[in-house]
N, C-alpha and C positions, 0 to 999 in steps of 0.2 A: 679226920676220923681217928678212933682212939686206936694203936698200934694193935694187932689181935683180933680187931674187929672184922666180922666177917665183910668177905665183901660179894654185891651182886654179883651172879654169875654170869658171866659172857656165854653167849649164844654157843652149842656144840656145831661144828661145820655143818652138820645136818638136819641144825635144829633152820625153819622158817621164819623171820620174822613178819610181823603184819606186817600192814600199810595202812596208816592213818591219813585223815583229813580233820582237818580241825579249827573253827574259828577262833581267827587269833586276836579279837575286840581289840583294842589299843593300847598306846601306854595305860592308863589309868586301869587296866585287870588287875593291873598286883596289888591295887588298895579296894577292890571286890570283897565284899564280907567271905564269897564262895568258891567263887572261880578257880583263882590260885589253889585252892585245895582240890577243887575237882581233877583239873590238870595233875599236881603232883600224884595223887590218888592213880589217877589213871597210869602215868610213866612207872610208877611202884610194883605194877600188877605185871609190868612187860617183862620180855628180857634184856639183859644188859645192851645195846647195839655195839658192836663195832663203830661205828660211824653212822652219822646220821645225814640223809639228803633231804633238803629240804628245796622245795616248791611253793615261791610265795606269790600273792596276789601282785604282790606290786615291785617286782620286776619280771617288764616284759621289754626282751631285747632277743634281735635277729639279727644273725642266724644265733641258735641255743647257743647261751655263754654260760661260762664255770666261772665261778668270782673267786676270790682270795683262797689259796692252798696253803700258805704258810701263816704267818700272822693274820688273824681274821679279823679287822673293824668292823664296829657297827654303824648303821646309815642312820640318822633320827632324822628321817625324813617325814618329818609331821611339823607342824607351826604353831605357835598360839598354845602352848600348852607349861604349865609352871615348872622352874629352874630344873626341879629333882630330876624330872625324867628327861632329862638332857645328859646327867651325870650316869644313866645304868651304864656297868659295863659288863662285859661277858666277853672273857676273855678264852673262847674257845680253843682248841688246837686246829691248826686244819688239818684238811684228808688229802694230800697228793697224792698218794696212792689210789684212791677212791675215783679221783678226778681222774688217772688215766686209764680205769675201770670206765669209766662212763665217755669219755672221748673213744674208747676204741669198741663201745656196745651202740653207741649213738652216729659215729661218722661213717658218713657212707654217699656214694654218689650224688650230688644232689640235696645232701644233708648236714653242710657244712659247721663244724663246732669251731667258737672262737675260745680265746681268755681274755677274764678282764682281772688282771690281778688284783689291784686295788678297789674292786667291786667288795663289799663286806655285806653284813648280815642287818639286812634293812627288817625292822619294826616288826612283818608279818614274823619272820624268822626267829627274832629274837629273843622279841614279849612273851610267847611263847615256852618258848627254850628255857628260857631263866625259871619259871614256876616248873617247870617238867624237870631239867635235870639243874638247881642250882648250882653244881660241883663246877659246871662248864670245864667238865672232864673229858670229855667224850669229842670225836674229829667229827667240825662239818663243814659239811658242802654247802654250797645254796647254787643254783642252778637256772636258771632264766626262762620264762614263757616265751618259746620263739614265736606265739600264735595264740587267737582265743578261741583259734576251731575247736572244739570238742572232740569231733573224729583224731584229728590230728596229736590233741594232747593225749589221748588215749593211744594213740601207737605208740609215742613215744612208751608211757609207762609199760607200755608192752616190753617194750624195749629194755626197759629198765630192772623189767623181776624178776632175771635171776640175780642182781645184787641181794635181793631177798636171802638169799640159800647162802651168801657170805655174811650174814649177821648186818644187813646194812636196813638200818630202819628207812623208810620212804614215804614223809611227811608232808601232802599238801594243805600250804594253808590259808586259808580263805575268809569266806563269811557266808552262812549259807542264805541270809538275806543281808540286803545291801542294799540299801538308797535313804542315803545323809539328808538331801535337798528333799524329801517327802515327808522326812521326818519332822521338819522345820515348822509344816502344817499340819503336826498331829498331838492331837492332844494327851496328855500319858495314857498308859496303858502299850499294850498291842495292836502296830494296823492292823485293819482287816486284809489288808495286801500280804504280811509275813506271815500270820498265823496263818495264811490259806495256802502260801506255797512250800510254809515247811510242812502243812499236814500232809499235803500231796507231794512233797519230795520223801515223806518219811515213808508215804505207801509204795512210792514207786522203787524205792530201794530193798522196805520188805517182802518185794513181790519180786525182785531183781528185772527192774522191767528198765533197760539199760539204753532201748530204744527211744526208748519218753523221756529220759535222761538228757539221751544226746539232744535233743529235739528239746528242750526246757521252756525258750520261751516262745514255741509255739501252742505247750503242748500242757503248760501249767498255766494254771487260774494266777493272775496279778503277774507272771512271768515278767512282763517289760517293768514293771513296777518293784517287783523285788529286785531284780538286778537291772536298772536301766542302762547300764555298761556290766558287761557280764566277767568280768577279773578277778572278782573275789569267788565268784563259782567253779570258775574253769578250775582250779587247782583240784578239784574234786576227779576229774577225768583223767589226771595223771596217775592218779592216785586208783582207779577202778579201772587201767590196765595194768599197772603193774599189780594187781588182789584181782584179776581177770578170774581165775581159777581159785578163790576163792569168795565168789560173791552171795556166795548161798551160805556166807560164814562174816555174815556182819552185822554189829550192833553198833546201837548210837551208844556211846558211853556218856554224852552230856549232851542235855537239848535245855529246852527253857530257851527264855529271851533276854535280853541284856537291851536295856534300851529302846527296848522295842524290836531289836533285831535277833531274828532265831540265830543262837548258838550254837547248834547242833553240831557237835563233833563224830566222827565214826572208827571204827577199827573192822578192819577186814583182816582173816585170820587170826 
């Protein structure tokens, strides 16, 4: 950045930050004609975070783990995909400080937090991150699914907002439809399975109807079909207790489909 240049401004102690959810597609978003702009566009409009925690689909380990706090690697826990996206890197700072913010908001009888230090910042985290804030200026955490209850993931975020009121962004990230092996038997276009359960996730969230939420794949049309393993939704729960008191204050900033699969991103507050 040129010496002079203004810089974003960090959050005032009093200033809120949201709490987003976000589908994080795969390596292959950053060569998207749209996506990566959407993304940057959206992190442009926020405030600076302090630190940013993230919650991704695809680490779930028990009891809730903190991953890397000091050097953060990345995990390219994907297969089968060409040399380049083996090479990203994102060389974040970590948050220790953050991490013993959330070890002593989170531990509790019965609740036990471990570490895994050399855990790092796996794909959902990442792919992400790099179109949002490329500087990889900014401290993060990444955090672990101890569970894919919903009830459950929502307490935690309960747990977790008032990191909100210290500038700490809290980003889960997921996919608001999900299923690869359905996809295999479809022909392009939109399933009728996605486009029916993001229409009905988009109402049940403009209507803050939080109980039909938790209850998803009973309670939504293609439910078992849009998430036939439900990991890539769950991070939405962590994400809608810690914006609890904020849900009468959320929009989608990106929907559309990518592959067939809804995109739908959110921000609360």
């Amino acid at each position: 950045m040129t010496a002079g240049a203004p810089q974003p401004a960090a959050p005032r102690p009093s200033e809120r930050m949201p709490a987003l959810y976000l589908s994080h597609g795969a390596p292959p978003l950053a060569d998207d004609p749209v996506w990566p702009g959407q993304l940057a566009a959206w992190s442009a409009g926020l405030p600076r975070p302090t630190a940013i925690l993230m919650v991704s689909a695809h680490w779930e380990e028990a009891p809730l783990a903190l991953g890397a706090t000091r050097q953060v690697p990345l995990v390219y826990d994907f297969w089968g995909f060409p040399e380049h996206y083996y090479r990203v890197r994102y060389p974040a700072p970590g948050a220790p400080e953050l991490a013993e913010r959330v070890r002593k908001t989170l531990r509790a009888p019965g609740t036990p937090v471990q570490d895994i230090p050399e855990r790092g910042l796996d794909h959902g985290a990442y792919v992400p991150l790099v179109e949002m804030y490329p500087g990889a200026d900014i401290p993060v955490l990444q955090v672990s699914m101890p569970t894919l209850d919903p009830q459950r993931l929502m307490d935690i975020g309960r747990r977790l907002a008032p990191l909100r009121d210290e500038g700490v962004l809290i980003v889960g990230s997921g996919f608001f439809t999900h299923n690869l092996a359905a996809l295999r038997h479809t022909g392009a276009g939109v399933p009728t399975w996605s486009a029916e359960f993001d229409d009905w996730g988009r109402s049940a969230l403009d209507t803050g109807d939080v109980d039909a939420l938790l209850d998803f794949e009973h309670r939504s049309p293609s439910g078992r079909l849009a998430h036939p393993r439900t990991e890539h939704f769950a991070p939405l729960f962590v994400t809608l207790g810690a914006a609890e008191e904020d849900l009468g204050r959320q929009r989608a900033v990106i929907d559309g489909f990518w592959m067939g699969l809804a995109k739908r991103s959110l921000q609360f507050g």
